[in-house]
N, C-alpha and C positions, 0 to 999 in steps of 0.2 A: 582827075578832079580839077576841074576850073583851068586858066590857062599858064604856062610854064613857068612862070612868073612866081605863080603860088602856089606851083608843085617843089621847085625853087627853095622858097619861103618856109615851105613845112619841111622839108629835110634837114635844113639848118637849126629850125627852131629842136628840130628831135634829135639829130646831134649834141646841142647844147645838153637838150634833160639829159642827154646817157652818160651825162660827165657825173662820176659818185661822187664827187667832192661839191654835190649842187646843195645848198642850205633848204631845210623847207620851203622856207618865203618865195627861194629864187624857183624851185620847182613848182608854187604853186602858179608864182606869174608866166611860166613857160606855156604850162599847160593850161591857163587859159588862153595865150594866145593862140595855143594849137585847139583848142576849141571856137576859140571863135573864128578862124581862118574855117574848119570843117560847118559850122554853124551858116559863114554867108555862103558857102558855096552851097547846101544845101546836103551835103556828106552825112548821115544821120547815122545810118549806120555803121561807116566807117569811125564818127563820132564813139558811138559803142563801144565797139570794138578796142578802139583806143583806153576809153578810160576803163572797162574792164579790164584791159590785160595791166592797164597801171597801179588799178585796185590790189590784183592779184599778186605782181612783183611787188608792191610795195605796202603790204599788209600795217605798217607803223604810222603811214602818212595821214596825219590828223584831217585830213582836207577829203578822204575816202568820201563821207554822208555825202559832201556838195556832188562828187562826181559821179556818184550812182543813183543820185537825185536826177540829175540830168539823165542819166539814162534813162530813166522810167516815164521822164516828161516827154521825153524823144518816143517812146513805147506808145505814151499814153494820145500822142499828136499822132502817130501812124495807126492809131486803133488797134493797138495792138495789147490789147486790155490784160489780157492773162499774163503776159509779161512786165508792162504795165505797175500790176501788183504784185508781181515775185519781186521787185525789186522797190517798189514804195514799203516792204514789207520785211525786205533784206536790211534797209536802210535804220528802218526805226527798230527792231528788234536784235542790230549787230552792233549799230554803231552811238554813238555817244552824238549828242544833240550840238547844230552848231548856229550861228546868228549869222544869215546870210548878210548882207548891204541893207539898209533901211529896217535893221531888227527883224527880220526876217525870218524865224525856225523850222528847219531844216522837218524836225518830228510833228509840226503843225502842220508843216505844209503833206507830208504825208500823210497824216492821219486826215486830213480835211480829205484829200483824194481816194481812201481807201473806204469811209464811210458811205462815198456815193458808190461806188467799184465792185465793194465784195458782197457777192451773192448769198453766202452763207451768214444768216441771220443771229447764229451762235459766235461766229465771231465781230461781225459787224458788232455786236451790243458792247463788243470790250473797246474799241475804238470809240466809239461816242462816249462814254465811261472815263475814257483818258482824257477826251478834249473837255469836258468838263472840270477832272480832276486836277490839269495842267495849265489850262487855257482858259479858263472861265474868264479872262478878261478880254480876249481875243474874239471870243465867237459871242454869237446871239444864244445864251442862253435857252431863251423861249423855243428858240426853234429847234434847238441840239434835244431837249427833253422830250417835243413833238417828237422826233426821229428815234429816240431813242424808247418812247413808249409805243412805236408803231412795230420796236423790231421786238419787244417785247410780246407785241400780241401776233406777231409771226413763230414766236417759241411757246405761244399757249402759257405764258405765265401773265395771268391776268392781273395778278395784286400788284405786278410790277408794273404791268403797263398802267393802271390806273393810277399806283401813285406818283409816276414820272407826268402823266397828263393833267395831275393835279399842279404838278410843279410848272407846266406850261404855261396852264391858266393865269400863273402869280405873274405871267410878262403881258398884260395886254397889248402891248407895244407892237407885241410879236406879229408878222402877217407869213401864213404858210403860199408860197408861189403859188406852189399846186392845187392847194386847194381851200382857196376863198374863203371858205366855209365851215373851216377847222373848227375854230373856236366856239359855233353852233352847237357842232356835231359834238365836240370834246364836253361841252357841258353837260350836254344833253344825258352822252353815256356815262357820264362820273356819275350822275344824278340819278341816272337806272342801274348802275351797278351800287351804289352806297341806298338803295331806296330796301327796308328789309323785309318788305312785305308787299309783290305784285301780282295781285288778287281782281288783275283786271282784264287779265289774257286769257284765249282761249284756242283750245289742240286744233277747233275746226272752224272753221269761219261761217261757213252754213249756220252754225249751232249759233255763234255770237249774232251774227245779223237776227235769225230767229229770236232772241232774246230782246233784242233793239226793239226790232218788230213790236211783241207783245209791250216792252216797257210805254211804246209810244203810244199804244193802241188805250192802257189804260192811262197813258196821261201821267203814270207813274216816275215823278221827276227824280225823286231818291234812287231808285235803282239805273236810271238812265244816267245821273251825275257819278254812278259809282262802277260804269262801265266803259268811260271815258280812260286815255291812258294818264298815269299818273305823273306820267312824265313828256314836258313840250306839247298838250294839246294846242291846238291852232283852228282857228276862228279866221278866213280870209275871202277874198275877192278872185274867182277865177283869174282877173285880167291884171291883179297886180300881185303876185303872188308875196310879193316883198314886203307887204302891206297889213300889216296884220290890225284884225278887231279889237277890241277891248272883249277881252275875256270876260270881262261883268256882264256884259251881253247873256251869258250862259249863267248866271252865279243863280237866276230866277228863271228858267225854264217857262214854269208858270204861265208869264203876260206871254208866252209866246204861243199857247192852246185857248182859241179865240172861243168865249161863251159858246156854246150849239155847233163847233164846227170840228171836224174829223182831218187830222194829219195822217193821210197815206201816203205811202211808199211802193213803188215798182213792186210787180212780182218776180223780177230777174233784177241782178245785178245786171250794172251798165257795161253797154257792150265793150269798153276799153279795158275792165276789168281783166287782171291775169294771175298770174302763179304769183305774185311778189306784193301785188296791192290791188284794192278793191272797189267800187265806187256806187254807192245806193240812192238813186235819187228819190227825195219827200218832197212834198206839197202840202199848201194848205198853212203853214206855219203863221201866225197873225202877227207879222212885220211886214217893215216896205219892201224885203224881199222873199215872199212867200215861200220859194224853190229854195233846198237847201239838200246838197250834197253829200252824202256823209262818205267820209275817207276813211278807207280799213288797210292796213298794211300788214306785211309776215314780220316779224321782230326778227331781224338778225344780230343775236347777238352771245356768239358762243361763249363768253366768258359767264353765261348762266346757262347751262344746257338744260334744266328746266322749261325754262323757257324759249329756248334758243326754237325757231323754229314755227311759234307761237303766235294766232292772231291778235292785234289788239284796235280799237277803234281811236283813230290817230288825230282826226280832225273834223272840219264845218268846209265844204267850199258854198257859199253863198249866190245865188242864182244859177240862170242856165248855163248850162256850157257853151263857152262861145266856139267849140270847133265840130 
């Protein structure tokens, strides 16, 4: 390791720690110098090895969480994941919590790491649980309750997951990296899981377009507004999908069935159409954009296996397809 100098260097420094009359303080400042000598040279496993075997001989030494910390940082920089977390894991549930430099905690900074880490969903949810219960001033809130409602709906408990995503919601602040879109999608499903009556879905999609069909055909605006989904319909522009209508546009069906003139619709669904969502094009509508799209989608959403599975008519795309 590195050149004679500070092969040299580290025999001295390990001599000194083997003197038993060394006070904690003096041993903790040994051993970090003998860390950081291993650290620049790039020694990581030798690293290990060291403060394991220091851990082990010296079971009383208050300074054990920092030094098994660094192990698992060392683990966790070589991708060495599973190890990694046996010892982010050894740390917080052996040893007693410690304030690294700059208020630092030793069981935060574990638990932050093993959140994203552990695979198993059963335990992951007690970890975010902790950083909450511990740390609430520490972390984002918003975004701990996101993760922690997502791992909820990985163990199938739905009440949990909704009302952790209810807690998310109270952070607007909050933005998820991953996914833009969270807060959409989170309202959306709180909104279809607290709704107690979804009497707008249907087992076969055939069957509902068929029903569309006939409601258009008599002009029949009551049953067409009550076939709509009850939750997030949307009214938009192929080309700005971000863009949405005024939903009043629909509130009078009515002005949009021009005196004497007939709204048809394809006899095939459109050819993009798939297993997951649907696309019916109509004509004839009496606005400035005649063509109008109708969007059908599969409802995924197993926290109602009723419905889970379920078509329901989801929106308007307004004119031609531009592709």
């Amino acid at each position: 390791m590195g050149d004679h100098q500070t092969k040299q260097e580290l025999r001295a420094l390990i001599r000194k720690l083997e003197n038993e009359n060394n006070a904690p303080e003096t041993r903790f400042i040994l051993n970090n110098q003998i860390i950081n000598l291993y650290f620049e040279n790039g020694a990581y496993q030798k690293m290990n090895l060291f403060l394991t075997t220091h851990v082990a001989n010296h079971p009383e030494d208050q300074y054990n969480a920092y030094y098994l910390l660094l192990v698992a940082e060392n683990y966790k920089t070589a991708e060495a994941y599973p190890f990694a977390v046996h010892y982010f894991e050894r740390v917080l549930k052996n040893y007693s919590d410690l304030l690294l430099e700059g208020n630092r905690s030793v069981h935060y900074i574990c638990l932050t790491n093993l959140v994203s880490m552990v695979d198993e969903p059963g335990i992951r949810v007690n970890y975010y649980k902790e950083l909450l219960e511990r740390f609430r001033d520490n972390i984002d809130k918003g975004a701990t309750y996101y993760h922690l409602a997502r791992t909820y709906e990985e163990l199938g408990k739905w009440d949990l997951a909704m009302q952790h995503f209810k807690e998310y919601l109270k952070y607007p602040e909050t933005t998820i990296k991953e996914n833009p879109n969270a807060r959409e999608q989170v309202t959306s499903a709180v909104a279809f899981y607290d709704m107690p009556k979804k009497d707008w879905t249907y087992e076969n999609l055939d069957r509902l377009v068929a029903i569309i069909r006939d409601a258009i055909w008599r002009k029949n605006i009551r049953r067409l507004n009550s076939l709509r989904t009850g939750v997030g319909f949307f009214v938009r522009a192929w080309e700005d999908a971000d863009s949405e209508q005024e939903l009043e546009l629909l509130n009078d069906l009515t002005i949009f069935f021009e005196q004497g003139k007939t709204v048809r619709s394809s006899a095939e669904l459109d050819i993009d159409s798939n297993d997951k969502e649907a696309y019916l094009r109509t004509t004839g509508w009496g606005y400035r954009i005649p063509t109008w799209y109708l969007y059908f989608r599969m409802i995924e959403f197993p926290a109602d296996p009723d419905i889970h599975g379920e078509w329901e008519w989801a929106g308007i795309y307004l004119g031609e397809k531009p592709y």
